[in-house]
C-alpha positions in Angstrom: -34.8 35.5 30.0 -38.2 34.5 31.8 -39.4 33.7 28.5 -36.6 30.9 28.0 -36.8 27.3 29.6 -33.7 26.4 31.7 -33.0 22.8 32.7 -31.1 22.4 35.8 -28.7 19.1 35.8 -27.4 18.0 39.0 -25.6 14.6 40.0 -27.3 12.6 42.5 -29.9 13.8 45.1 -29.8 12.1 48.4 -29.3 15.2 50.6 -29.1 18.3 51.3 -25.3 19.1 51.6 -23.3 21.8 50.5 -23.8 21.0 46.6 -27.3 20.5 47.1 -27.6 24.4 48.8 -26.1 25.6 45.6 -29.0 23.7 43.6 -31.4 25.1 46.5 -30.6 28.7 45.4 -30.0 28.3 41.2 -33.8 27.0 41.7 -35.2 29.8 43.6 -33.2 31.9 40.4 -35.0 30.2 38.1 -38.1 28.7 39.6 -39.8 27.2 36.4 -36.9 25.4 35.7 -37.1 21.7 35.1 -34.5 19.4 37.1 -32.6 16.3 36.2 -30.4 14.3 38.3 -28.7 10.6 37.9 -30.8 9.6 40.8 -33.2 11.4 43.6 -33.6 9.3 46.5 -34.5 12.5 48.5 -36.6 11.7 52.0 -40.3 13.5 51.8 -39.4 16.1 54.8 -36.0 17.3 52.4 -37.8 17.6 49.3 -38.7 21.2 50.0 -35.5 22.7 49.2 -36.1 21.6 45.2 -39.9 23.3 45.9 -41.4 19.4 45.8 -40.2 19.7 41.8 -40.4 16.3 39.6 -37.0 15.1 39.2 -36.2 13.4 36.1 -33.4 10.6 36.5 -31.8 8.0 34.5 -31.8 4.2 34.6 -29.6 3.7 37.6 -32.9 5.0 39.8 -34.4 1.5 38.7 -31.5 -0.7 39.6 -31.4 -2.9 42.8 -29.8 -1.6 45.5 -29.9 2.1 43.7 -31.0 3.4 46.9 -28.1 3.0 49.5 -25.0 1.8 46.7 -25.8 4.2 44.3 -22.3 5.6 44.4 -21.4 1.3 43.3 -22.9 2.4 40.0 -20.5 5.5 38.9 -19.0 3.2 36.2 -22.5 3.8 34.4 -23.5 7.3 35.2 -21.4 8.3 32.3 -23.5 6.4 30.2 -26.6 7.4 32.4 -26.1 11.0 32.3 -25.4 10.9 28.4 -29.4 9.4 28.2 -31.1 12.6 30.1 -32.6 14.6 26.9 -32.7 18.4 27.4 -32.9 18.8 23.7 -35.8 20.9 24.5 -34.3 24.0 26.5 -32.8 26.8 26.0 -30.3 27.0 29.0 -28.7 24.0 30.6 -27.2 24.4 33.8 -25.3 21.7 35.3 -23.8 21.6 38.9 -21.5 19.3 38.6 -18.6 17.7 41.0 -18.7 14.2 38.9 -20.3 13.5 35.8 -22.8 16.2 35.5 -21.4 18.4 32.9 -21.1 15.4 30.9 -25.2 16.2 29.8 -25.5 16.4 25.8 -26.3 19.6 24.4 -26.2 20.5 20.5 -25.4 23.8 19.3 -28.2 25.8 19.7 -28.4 25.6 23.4 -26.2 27.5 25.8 -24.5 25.0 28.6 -23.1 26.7 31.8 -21.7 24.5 34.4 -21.3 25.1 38.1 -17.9 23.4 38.8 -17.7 22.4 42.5 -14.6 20.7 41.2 -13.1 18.2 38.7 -14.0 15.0 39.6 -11.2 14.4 42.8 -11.0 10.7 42.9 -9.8 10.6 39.3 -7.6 13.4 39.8 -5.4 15.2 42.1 -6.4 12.8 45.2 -6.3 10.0 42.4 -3.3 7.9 44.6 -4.7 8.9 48.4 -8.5 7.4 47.1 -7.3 4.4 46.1 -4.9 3.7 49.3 -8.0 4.7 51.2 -10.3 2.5 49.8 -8.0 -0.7 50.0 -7.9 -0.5 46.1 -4.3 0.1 45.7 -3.3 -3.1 44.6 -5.2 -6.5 43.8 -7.9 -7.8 41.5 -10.7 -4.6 42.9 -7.7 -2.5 42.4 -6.7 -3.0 39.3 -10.3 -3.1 38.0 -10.5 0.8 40.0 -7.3 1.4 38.1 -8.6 0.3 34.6 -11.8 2.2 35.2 -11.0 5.7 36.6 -8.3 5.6 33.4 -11.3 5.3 31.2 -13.2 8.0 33.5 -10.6 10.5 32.8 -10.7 10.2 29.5 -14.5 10.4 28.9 -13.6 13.3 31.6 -11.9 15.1 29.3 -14.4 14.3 26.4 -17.2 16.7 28.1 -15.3 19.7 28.2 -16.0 21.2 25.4 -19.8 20.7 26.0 -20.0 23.2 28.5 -20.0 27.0 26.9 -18.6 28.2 30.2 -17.9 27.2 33.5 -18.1 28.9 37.0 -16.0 27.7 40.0 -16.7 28.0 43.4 -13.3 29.4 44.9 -10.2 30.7 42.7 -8.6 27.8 44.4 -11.0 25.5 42.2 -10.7 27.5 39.2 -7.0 27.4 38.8 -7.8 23.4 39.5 -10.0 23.4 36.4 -7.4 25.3 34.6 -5.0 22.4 35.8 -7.3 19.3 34.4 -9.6 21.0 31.5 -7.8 24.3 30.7 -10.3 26.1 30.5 -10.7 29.7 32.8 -13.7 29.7 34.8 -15.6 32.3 36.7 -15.3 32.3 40.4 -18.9 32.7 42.0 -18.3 31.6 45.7 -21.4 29.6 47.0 -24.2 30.3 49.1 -23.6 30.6 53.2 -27.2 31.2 55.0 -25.0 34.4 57.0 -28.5 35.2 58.2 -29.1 32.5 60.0 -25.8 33.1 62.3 -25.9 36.4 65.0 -23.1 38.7 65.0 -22.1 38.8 69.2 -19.6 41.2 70.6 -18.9 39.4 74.1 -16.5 36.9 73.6 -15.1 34.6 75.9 -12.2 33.0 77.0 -12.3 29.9 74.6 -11.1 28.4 71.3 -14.0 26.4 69.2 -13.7 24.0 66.3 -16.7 22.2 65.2 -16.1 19.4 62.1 -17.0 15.9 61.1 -14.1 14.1 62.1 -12.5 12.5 58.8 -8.3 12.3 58.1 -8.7 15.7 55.8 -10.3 17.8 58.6 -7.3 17.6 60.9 -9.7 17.7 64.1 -6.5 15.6 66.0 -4.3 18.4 64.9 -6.1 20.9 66.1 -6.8 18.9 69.7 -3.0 18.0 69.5 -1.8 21.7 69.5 -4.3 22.8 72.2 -3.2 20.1 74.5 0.2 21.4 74.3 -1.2 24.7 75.4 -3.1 23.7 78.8 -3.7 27.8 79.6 -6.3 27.5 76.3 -9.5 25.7 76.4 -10.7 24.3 73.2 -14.1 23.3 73.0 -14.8 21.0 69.9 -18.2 20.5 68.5 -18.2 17.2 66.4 -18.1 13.1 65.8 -16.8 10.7 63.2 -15.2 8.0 62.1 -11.6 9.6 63.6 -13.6 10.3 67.2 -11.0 7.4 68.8 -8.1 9.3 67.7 -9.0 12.9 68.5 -10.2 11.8 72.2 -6.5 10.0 72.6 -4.8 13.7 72.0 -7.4 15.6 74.3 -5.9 17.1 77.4 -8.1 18.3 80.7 -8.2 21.7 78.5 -10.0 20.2 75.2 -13.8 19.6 75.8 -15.4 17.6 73.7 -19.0 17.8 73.6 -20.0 15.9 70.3 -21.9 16.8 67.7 -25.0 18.8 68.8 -27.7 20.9 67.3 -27.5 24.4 65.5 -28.7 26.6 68.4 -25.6 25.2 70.4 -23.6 25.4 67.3 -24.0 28.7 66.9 -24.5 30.0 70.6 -20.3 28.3 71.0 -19.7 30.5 67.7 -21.0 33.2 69.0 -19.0 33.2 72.0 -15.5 32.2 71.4 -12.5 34.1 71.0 -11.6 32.6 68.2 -12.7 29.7 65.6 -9.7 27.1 64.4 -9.7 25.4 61.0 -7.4 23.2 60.1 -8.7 21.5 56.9 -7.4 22.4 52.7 -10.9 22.7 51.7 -12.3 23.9 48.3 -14.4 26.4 50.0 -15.4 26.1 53.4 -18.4 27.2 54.8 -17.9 26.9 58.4 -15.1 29.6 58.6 -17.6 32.1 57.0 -20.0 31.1 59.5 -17.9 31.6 62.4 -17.4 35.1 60.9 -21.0 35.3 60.5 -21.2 35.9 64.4 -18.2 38.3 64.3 -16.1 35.3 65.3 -12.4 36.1 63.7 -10.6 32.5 62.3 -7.5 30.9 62.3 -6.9 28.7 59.5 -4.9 26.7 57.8 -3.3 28.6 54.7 -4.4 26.9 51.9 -7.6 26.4 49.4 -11.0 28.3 50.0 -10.3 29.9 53.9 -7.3 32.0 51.8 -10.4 33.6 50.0 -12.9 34.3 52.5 -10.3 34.9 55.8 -9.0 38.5 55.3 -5.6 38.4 57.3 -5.2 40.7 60.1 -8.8 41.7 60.1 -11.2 38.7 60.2 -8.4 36.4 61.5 -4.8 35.0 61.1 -2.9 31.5 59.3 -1.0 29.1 60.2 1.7 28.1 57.3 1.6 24.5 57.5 -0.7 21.4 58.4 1.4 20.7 62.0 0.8 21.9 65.2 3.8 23.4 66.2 2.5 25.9 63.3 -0.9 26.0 64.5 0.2 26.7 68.2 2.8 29.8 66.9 0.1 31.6 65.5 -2.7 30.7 68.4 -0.1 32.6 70.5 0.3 35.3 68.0 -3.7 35.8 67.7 -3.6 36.1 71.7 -1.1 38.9 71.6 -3.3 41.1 69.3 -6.7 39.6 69.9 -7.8 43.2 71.0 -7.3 44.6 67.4 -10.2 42.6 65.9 -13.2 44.3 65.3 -16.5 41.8 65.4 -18.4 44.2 62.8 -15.8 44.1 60.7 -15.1 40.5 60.7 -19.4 40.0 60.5 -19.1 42.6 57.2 -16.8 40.3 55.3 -19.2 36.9 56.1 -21.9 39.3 54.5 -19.7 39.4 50.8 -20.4 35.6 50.9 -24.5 35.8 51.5 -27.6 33.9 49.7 -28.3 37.0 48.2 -24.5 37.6 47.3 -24.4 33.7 45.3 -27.4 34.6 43.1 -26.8 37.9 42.3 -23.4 36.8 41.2 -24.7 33.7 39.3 -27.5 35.7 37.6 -25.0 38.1 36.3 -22.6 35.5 35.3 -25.6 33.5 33.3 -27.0 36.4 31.7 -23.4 37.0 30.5 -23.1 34.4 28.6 -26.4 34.2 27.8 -26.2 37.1 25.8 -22.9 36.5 24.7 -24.9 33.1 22.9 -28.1 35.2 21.7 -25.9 38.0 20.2 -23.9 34.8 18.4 -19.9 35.8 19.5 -19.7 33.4 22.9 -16.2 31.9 22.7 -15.1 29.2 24.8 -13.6 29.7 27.8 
């Protein structure tokens, strides 16, 4: 495949969050790839992680204010990411959680796309974004109304431009399923597992550590603890809800802030037990925790059912309250001796940098000689 050229399409480059570290490691698979991206407004001492690569953007790049209201403009990256030509590659990979997938490709070309998921703002959380952003009713409103309508549709317009998608949990794959019916290939992401210790000694604390935001349930967690004031909770964090979790905090929840990696991971290393509270796609921080031979409790739904192994590398809690949450904390104390930290660091390991790309190599070259050999189907 060396001998092929791979373009690499990603949405918008600002950062270096968790769709970014996928990007990070699909370049380091393919290093003589050329990138594309609606806009890259990447500061100099970030620019590493896409090896100081020329990114080629669209028009949006050039328009004023691009910089900090580039997400103002998603009523034109459709159009924008319809002008990126990649006519000239072989392999087009998009990693896409908007409008990325969207890229035009003609026949000869095989287009795999990296679903983080289907855009959520137009669909599942369609109703909670719009009450959230004070666009549920009113003139903004009804033009956010008229336009994600039209998103949804053009949306559904790009499926059938990707040759095959890959998901990032089975929880996201059954979501494309849901919105594009189309199967994907689960290839969980990247989690730098090296980068975290695996400790024996744990001590007599809870830890959760999360930007506070509504969908992280950081006051749920703090709420359940301070009705357990034999458990300390230590909680590593800040964010817009920081008001409201400090308001539910008893004497026995510390709150410390957010604070650097080495005390991130020296608190991981070190509790008895990590809490997660939040339905997320993936979740990173749970295999982290793990990482250090931390076991978890977490919330029973999306990405923690997939990388939490019941029993072994930690327990759920059934539903989003904290009488839940506090039934099973009690349940974890009673057979907190029957974890084993290897164990729990072992299944952190399935999840590795090294896991992600040999798992996305094998899931290209798939499909990449399912379209040399002439009999890919869509999936």
């Amino acid at each position: 495949m060396s001998s092929f050229k791979v373009a690499i399409v990603h949405e918008w480059l600002v950062d270096h969050s968790g769709s970014e570290k996928v990007l990070e490691q699909i370049l380091n698979i393919f290093p003589d790839a050329d990138l594309f991206s609606v806009v890259e407004f990447l500061p100099d001492d970030l620019k590493h992680f896409i090896q100081n690569k020329t990114v080629q953007t669209t028009f949006i790049q050039k328009l004023p204010f691009a910089k900090k209201k580039y997400r103002s403009y998603l009523p034109l990256m459709p159009l924008a990411i319809e002008q990126l030509d990649v006519s000239a590659y072989d392999i087009v990979i998009s990693n896409s959680h908007a409008v990325a997938k969207g890229v035009v490709t003609h026949n000869n070309q095989l287009h795999l796309c990296y679903c983080h998921s289907p855009s959520r703002y137009a669909w599942d959380l369609y109703h909670q974004y719009l009450r959230e952003s004070g666009l549920h009713q009113g003139l903004k409103g009804a033009i956010a109304k008229i336009f994600l309508h039209y998103f949804r549709q053009w949306d559904l317009s790009t499926i059938n431009r990707v040759d095959a998608f890959a998901a990032n949990s089975h929880y996201i794959a059954d979501r494309i399923w849901k919105v594009y019916r189309r199967k994907a290939t689960v290839v969980h992401p990247p989690v730098n597992v090296q980068d975290f210790t695996l400790y024996h000694e744990k001590e007599d604390f809870y830890l959760t550590a999360s930007r506070f935001v509504p969908y992280k349930k950081v006051d749920l967690i703090v709420e359940a603890f301070t009705a357990m004031p034999d458990k300390k909770l230590i909680v590593i964090g800040d964010g817009p809800d920081a008001k409201k979790v400090k308001a539910k905090a008893g004497e026995n929840v510390q709150m410390i802030g957010f604070q650097p990696f080495e005390v991130l991971k020296h608190h991981m290393q070190r509790a008895k037990a990590f809490v997660f509270a939040a339905d997320e796609d993936f979740g990173i921080v749970p295999v982290e925790a793990q990482a250090c031979g931390t076991p978890v409790i977490a919330y029973a739904r999306g990405g923690a059912l997939e990388t939490v192994i019941p029993g072994k590398t930690g327990l759920f809690f059934e539903q989003q309250t904290a009488p839940s949450l506090i039934k099973v904390v009690n349940q974890y104390e009673a057979m907190y001796h029957t974890f084993t930290t290897t164990l729990v660091r072992e299944n952190a390991e399935s999840f590795s940098v090294s896991a992600f790309r040999t798992n996305f190599l094998a899931f290209v070259e798939e499909f990449f000689h399912r379209k040399t050999e002439r009999y890919v189907q869509p999936l």
